[in-house]
ZAMARGU-4260 file (C-alpha; in steps of 0.2 Angstrom, whole numbers, plus 5000, padded with zeros to 4 digits):
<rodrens>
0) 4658/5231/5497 | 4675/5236/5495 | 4684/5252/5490 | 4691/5247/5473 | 4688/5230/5470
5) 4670/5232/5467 | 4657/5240/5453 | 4643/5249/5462 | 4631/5262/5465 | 4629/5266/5484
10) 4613/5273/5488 | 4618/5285/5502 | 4633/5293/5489 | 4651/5287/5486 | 4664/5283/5497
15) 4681/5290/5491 | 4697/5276/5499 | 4714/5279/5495 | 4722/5263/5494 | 4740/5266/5491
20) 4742/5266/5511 | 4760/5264/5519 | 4765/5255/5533 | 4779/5256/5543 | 4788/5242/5551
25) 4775/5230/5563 | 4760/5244/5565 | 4747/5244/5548 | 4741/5262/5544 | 4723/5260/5538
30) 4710/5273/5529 | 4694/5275/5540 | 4681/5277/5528 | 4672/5292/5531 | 4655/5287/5540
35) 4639/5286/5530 | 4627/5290/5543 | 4627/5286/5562 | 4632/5273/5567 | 4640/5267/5551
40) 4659/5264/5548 | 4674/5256/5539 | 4691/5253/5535 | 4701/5249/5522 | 4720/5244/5522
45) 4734/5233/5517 | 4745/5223/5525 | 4764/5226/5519 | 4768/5208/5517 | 4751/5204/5506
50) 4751/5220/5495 | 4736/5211/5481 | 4725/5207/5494 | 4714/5224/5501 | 4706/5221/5519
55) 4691/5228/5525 | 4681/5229/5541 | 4666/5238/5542 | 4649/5240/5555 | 4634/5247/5547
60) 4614/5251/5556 | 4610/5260/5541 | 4618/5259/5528 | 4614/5250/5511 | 4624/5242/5498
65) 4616/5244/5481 | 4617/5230/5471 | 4635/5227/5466 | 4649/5214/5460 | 4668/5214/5463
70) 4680/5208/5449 | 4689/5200/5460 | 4687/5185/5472 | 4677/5191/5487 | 4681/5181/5503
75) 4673/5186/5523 | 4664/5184/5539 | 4650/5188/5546 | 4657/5196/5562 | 4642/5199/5572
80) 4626/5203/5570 | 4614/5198/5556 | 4615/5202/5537 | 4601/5204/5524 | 4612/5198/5509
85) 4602/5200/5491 | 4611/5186/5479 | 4609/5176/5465 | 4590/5185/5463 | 4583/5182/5481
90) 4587/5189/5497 | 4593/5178/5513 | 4594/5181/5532 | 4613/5178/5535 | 4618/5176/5554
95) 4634/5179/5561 | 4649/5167/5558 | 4643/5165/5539 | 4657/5167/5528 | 4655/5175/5509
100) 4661/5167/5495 | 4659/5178/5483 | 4667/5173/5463 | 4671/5188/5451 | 4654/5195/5444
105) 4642/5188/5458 | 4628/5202/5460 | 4622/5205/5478 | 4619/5218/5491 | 4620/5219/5509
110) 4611/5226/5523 | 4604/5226/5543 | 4592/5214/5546 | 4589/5221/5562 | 4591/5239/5571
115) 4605/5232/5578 | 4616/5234/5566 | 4631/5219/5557 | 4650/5219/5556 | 4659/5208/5544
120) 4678/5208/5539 | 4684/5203/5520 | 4698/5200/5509 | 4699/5205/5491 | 4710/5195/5482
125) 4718/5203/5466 | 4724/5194/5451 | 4741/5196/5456 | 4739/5186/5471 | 4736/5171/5461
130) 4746/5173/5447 | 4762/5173/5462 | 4755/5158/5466 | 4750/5149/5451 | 4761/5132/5457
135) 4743/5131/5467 | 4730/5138/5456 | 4736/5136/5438 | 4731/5149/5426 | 4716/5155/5430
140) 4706/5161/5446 | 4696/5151/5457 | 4678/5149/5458 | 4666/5144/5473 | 4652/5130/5475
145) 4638/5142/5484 | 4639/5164/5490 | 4639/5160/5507 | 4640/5144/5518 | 4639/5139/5537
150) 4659/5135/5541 | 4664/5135/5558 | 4682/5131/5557 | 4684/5140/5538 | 4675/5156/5550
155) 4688/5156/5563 | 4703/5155/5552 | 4697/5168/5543 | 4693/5181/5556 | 4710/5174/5564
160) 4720/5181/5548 | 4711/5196/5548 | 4714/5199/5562 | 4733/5193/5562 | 4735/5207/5546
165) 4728/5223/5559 | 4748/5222/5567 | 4758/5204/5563 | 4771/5211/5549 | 4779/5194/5548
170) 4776/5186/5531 | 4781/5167/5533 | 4767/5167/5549 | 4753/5177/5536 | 4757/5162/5521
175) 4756/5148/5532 | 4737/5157/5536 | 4732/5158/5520 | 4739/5140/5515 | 4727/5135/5530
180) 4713/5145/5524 | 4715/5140/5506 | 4720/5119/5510 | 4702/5119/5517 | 4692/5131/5504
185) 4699/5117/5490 | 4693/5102/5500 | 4676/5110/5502 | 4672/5126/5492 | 4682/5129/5478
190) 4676/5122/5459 | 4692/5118/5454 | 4711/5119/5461 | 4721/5112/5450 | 4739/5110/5442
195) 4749/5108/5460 | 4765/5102/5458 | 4768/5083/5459 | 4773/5075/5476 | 4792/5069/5475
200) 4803/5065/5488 | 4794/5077/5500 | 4803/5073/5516 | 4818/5075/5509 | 4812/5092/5503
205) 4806/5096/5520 | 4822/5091/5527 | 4832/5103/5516 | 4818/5116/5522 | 4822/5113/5542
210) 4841/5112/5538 | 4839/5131/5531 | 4829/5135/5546 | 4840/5129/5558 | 4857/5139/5549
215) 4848/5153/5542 | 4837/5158/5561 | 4843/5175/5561 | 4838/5182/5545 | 4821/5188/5538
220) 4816/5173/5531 | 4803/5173/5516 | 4791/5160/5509 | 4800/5164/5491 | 4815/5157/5500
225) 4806/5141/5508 | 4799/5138/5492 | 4816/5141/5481 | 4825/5126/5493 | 4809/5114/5493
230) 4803/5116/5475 | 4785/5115/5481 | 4771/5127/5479 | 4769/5139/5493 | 4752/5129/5500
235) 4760/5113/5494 | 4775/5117/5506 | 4765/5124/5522 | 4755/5105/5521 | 4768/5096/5520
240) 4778/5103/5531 | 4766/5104/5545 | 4761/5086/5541 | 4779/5081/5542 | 4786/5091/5558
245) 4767/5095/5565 | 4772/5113/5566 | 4770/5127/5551 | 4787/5134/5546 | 4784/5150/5556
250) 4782/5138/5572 | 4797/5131/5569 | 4809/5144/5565 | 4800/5152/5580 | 4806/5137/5592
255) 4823/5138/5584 | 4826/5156/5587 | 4819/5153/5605 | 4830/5139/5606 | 4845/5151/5601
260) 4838/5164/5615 | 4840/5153/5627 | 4858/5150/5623 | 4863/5169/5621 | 4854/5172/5640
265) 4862/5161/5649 | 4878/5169/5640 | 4872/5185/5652 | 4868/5194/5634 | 4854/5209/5636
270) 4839/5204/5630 | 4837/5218/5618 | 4852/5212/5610 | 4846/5195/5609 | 4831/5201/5601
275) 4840/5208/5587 | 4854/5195/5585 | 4841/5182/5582 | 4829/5188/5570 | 4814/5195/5580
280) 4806/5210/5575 | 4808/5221/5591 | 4810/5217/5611 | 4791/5216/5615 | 4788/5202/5601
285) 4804/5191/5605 | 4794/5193/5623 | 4780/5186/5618 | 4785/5172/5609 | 4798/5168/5621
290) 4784/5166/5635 | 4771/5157/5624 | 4783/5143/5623 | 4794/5144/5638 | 4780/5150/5651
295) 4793/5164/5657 | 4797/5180/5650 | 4815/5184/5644 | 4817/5192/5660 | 4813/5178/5672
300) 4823/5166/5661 | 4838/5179/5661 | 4844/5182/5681 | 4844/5163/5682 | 4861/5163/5672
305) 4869/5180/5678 | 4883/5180/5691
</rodrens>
């Protein structure tokens, strides 16, 4: 189901997907896969800040999957629509809002069950994704409980990050996502998730991460660097953090650069300037979350203090 992550032999003849896809600044560039019949499509990309995970969203009527595996960890939705999805020997009817759980070397293949047609969007996770995060998943890869479950709120986070990885190019905000999305596949779906790192004077630890926050605002803050100061696991450290403060890390730097907006308007200082100066990633993304927690744009907030 995916470019090359998978082992297959498509019925209809093989699709061809570069991969190596750049992407420049906030936009992702992604390879529309050439369609395999009418009404059939797909695309295939990857987001610059998540380099071992390949995204795909595709919408087929007619076209089949042969039977196939990946050889890495498969994870989705069933975006709309309804899927016929031959696994584990049998074929089942799979509505819309089913997420795919899919281990290295599961065998299946999808189809329409109706005329109408069925979208879905996934994530390929490579090897290297894990081993960067090994504080959380040890040595090995993980494996999950069933193919393909009913999840309402795994569903929605999902289709949430997928969608966050078409245009958000900030990291810090994508990890805390996919500490989210991976928190809840351990509780539930996931065999085994061992080897995190031992809780020790966590709020301290999240106290040293907020005091780096609060200094640091302006600079392109990574989850490397959130983790280097708290010496927790990047999931470890998203928890405990939002457990701690009730915001992910990204919410809070975001209220502190806000915070630090505020200050540099009243000041009468551009709003294009403040942008820069305080970390965001261009004018029309400072504007956005300056409204989402303000209620005004810059540009209402700003005459307020001008002469």
């Amino acid at each position: 189901m995916s470019g090359n992550t998978g082992v297959a032999g498509h019925k209809s003849g093989k699709i061809r997907v570069s991969t190596s896809l750049k992407v420049q600044e906030i936009l992702v560039r992604s390879q529309e896969m050439k369609p395999l019949g009418k009404g059939d499509k797909a695309r295939i990309w990857r987001h610059p800040g998540l380099n071992d995970v390949e995204v795909l969203q595709g919408f087929y009527r007619n076209y089949e999957f042969a039977q196939h595996f990946h050889t890495v960890p498969a994870i989705g939705v069933v975006e709309s629509g309804t899927m016929s999805f031959y696994c584990q020997s049998t074929t089942h009817i799979v509505p819309t809002g089913t997420v795919l759980l899919l281990s290295p070397g599961e065998v299946h293949a999808p189809k329409a069950a109706t005329d109408k047609g069925w979208s879905f969007r996934m994530f390929y996770l490579e090897k290297e994704f894990f081993q960067a995060r090994s504080e959380d998943f040890g040595s090995g890869i993980p494996q999950f409980v069933k193919p393909f479950v009913r999840d309402e709120a795994l569903a929605a986070s999902l289709l949430r990050l997928h969608r966050k990885l078409e245009t958000d190019a900030d990291t810090l905000n994508i990890e805390h996502d996919l500490a989210c999305v991976f928190s809840h596949l351990s509780e539930r779906h996931i065999c085994d998730l061992s080897n995190q790192l031992p809780i020790r004077n966590e709020r301290d630890r999240i106290r040293d991460v907020k005091d780096y926050l609060r200094s640091f605002y302006s600079r392109a803050i990574s989850v490397d660097d959130l983790t280097e100061i708290a010496q927790l696991s990047r999931f470890h450290l998203m928890r405990t953090f939002r457990r701690d403060i009730g915001l992910s890390p990204y919410a809070y730097l975001t209220q502190i650069r806000v915070e630090a907006a505020k200050k540099l308007l009243r000041k009468g200082i551009s709003i294009v300037d403040v942008a820069s100066e305080i970390g965001f990633t261009d004018q029309s993304h400072f504007t956005r979350q300056f409204k989402r927690i303000t209620g005004v744009t810059p540009g209402q907030y700003l005459p307020q203090w001008r002469p």
